[in-house]
C-alpha positions as CSV (number, residue, x, y, z in Angstrom):
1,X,79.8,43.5,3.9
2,X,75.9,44.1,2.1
3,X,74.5,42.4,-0.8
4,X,76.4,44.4,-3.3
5,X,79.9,44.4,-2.6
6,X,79.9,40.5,-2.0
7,X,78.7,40.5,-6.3
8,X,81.3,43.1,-6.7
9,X,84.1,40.7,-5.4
10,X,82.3,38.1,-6.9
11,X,82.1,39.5,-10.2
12,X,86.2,41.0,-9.7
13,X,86.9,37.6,-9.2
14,X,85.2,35.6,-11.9
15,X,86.2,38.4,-14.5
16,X,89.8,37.1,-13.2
17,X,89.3,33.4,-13.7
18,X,87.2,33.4,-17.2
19,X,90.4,35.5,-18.9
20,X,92.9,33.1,-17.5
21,X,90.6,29.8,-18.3
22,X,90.2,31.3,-21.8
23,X,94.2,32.2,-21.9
24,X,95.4,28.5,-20.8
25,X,92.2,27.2,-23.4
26,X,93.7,29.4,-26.7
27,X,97.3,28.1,-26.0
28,X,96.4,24.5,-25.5
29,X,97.5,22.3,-28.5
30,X,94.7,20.9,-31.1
31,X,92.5,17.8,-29.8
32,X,93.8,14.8,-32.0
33,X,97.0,16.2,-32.6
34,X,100.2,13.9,-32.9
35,X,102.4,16.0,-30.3
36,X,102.2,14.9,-26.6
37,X,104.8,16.6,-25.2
38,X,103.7,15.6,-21.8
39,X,103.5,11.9,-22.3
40,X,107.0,11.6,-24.1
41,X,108.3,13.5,-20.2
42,X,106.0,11.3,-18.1
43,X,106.8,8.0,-19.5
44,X,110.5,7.7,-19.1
45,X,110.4,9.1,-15.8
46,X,108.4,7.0,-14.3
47,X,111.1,4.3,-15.7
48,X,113.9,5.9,-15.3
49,X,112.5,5.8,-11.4
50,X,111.7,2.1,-11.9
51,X,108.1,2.9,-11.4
52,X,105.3,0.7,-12.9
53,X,102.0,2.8,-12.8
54,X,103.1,6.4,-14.2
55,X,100.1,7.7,-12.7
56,X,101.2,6.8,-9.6
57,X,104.8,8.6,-10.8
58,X,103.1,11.7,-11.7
59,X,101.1,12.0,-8.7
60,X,103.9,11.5,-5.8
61,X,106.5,11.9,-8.1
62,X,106.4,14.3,-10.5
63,X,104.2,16.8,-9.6
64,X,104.3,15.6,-5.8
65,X,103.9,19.2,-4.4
66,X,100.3,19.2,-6.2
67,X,99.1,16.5,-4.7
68,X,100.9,17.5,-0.9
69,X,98.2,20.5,-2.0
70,X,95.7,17.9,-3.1
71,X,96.3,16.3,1.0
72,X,95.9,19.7,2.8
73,X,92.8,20.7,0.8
74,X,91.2,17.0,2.4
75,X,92.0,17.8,5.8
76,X,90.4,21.4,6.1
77,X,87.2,19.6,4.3
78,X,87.2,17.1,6.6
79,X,88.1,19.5,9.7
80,X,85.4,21.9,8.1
81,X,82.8,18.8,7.5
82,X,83.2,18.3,11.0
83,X,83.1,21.4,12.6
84,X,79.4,22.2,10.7
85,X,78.2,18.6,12.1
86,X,79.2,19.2,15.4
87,X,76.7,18.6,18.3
88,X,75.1,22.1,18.6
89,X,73.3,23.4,21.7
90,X,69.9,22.4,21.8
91,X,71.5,19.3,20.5
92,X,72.6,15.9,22.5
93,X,74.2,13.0,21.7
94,X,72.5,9.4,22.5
95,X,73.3,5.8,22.6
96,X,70.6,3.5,20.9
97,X,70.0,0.6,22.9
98,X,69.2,-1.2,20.0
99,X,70.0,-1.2,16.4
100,X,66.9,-1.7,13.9
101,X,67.8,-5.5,13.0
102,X,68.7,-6.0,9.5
103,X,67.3,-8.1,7.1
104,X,69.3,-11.7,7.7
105,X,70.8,-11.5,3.9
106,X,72.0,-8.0,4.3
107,X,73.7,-9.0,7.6
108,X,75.2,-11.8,6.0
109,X,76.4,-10.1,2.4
110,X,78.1,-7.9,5.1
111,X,79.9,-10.4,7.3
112,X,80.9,-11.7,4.5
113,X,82.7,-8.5,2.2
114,X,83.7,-6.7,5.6
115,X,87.2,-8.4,5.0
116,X,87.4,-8.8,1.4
117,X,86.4,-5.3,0.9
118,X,89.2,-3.9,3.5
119,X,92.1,-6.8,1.6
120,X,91.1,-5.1,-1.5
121,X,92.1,-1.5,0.0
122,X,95.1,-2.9,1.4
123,X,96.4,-4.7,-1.9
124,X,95.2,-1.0,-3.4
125,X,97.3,1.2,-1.2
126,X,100.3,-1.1,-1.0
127,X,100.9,-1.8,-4.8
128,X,99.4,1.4,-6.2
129,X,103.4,1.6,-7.5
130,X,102.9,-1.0,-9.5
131,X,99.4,-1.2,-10.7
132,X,96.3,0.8,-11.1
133,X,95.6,2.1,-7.7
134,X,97.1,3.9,-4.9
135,X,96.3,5.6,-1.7
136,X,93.0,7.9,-3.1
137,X,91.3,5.0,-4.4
138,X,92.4,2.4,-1.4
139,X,91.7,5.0,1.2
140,X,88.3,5.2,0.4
141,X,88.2,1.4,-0.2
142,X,88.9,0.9,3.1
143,X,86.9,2.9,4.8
144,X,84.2,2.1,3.0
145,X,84.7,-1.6,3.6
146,X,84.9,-0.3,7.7
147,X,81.7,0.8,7.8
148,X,80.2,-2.2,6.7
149,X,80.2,-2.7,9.9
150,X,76.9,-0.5,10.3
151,X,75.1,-3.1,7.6
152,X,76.1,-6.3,9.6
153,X,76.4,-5.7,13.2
154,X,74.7,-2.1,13.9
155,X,75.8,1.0,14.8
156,X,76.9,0.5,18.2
157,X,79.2,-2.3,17.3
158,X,80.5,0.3,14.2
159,X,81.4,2.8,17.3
160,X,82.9,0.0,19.1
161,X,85.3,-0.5,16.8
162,X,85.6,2.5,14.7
163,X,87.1,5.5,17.5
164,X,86.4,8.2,15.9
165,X,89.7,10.3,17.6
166,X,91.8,7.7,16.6
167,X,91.0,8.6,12.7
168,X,91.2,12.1,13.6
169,X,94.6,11.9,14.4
170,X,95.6,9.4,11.4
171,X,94.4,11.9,9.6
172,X,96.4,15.1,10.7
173,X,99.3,13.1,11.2
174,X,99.6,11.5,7.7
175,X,99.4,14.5,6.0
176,X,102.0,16.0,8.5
177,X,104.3,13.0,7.5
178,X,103.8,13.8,3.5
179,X,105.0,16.9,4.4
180,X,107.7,15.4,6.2
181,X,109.1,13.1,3.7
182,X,109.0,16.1,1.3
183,X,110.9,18.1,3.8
184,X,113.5,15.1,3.8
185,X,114.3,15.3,0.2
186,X,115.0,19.1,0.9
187,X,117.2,18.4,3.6
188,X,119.4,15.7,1.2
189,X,119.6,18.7,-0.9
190,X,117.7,17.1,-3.5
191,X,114.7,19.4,-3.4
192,X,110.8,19.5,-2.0
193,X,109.6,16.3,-2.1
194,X,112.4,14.6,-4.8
195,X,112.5,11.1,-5.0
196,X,116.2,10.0,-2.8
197,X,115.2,7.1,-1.6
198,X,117.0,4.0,-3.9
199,X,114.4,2.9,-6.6
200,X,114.9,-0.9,-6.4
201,X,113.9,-3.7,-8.9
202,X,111.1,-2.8,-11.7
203,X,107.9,-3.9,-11.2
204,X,108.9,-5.0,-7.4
205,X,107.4,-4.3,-4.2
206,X,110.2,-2.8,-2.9
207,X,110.5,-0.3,-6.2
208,X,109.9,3.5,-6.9
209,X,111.5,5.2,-4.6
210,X,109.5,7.2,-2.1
211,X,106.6,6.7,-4.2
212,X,105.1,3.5,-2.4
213,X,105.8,5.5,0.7
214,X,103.7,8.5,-0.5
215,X,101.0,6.2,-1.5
216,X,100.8,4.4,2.0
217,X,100.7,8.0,3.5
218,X,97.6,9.2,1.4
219,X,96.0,5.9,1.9
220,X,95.8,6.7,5.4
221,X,95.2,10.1,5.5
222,X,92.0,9.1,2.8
223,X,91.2,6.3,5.0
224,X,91.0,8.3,8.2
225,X,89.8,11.3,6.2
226,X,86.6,9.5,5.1
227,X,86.0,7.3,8.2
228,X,85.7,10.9,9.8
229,X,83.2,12.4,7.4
230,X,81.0,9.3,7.2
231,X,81.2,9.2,11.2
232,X,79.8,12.6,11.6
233,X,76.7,12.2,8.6
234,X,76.1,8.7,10.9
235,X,76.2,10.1,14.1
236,X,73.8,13.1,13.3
237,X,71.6,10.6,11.4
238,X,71.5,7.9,14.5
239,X,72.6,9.7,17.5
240,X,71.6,13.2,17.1
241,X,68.5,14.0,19.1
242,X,67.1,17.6,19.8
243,X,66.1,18.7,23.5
């Protein structure tokens, strides 16, 4: 395919998305306008499914197959991330025998947030149901709290403790279980990814339906998802040596 034809389909296709961009603008309602016909929907049923944050009901709720869309997308990035940062020939992989040390303070600020930063995540992931939160934000909590590790204790410690395999897996395998749980409400005969599971107490833990199940499953899929990634920038930063 030359030069031209790649602007052809370019052009083919961005002639597509400006008319339907400007067709969903023009039938938008005014900004400021007293009608919010999708908050008066969202609201009660996120209650009616005894669910706290309505965020979190829209997200693995409501529009659940959007965000199973949202969880598929992340897994070909990261499975595409990876692939590009892959050790190349001419390329080998090393072991540092030593880190660089860190400045004492840095080491120590490290130690120190390693596991109040990964708490946070948990207390993110596990009560996204009922307050601002959920698995996006605690997945990336977390793993950013993991590689702390790389501040306080070096990189080889961070490998140590961080298999990189392991998170590939956690990754595939929670989005395969979103999926699955989604599959299980068709199989009830509720539908793709409806809500059977019993909704419990208000503003409990054990609440929402399968929403606090959803939320544990993107948390690890982020998680895993973005211990991957920063693995593979760190490894071709630290480890990556040209013959």
């Amino acid at each position: 395919m030359n030069r031209r034809v790649r602007l052809l389909v370019f052009a083919v296709g961005a002639a597509g998305l400006a008319a339907m961009f400007a067709l969903a603008v023009a039938g938008m309602p005014p900004f400021g306008g007293a009608a919010h016909p999708y908050r008066d929907l969202a609201v009660p049923a996120a209650l009616g499914h005894a669910t706290a944050n309505v965020v979190a009901s829209v997200t693995f709720d409501q529009r659940g197959l959007d965000t199973l869309g949202e969880e598929v997308i992340l897994l070909a990035s990261v499975i595409g991330a990876a692939a590009l940062l892959r050790t190349r020939p001419g390329e080998h992989e090393h072991h540092p025998l030593a880190d660089p040390r860190q400045p004492e303070a840095v080491a120590l600020v490290a130690y120190l947030l390693l596991p109040l930063i990964l708490l946070i995540g948990l207390n993110l992931v596990v009560h996204g149901h009922l307050t601002p939160g959920g698995g996006f934000q605690g997945g990336v909590v977390l793993a950013t709290g993991l590689h702390l590790l790389y501040l306080s204790g070096g990189y080889r410690s961070l490998r140590r403790l961080r298999p990189i395999e392991w998170y590939q897996w956690v990754e595939g395998a929670s989005t395969l279980a979103f999926a699955g749980v989604g599959l299980g409400g068709l199989a009830l005969g509720a539908g793709l990814l409806a809500n059977v599971l019993p909704y419990g107490p208000f503003q409990q833990l054990l609440s929402a339906g399968t929403v606090p199940v959803l939320n544990v499953v993107v948390g690890l899929a982020v998680g895993a998802g973005a211990v991957v990634l920063l693995g593979q920038f760190l490894t071709q930063a630290v480890a990556e040596e040209r013959r």
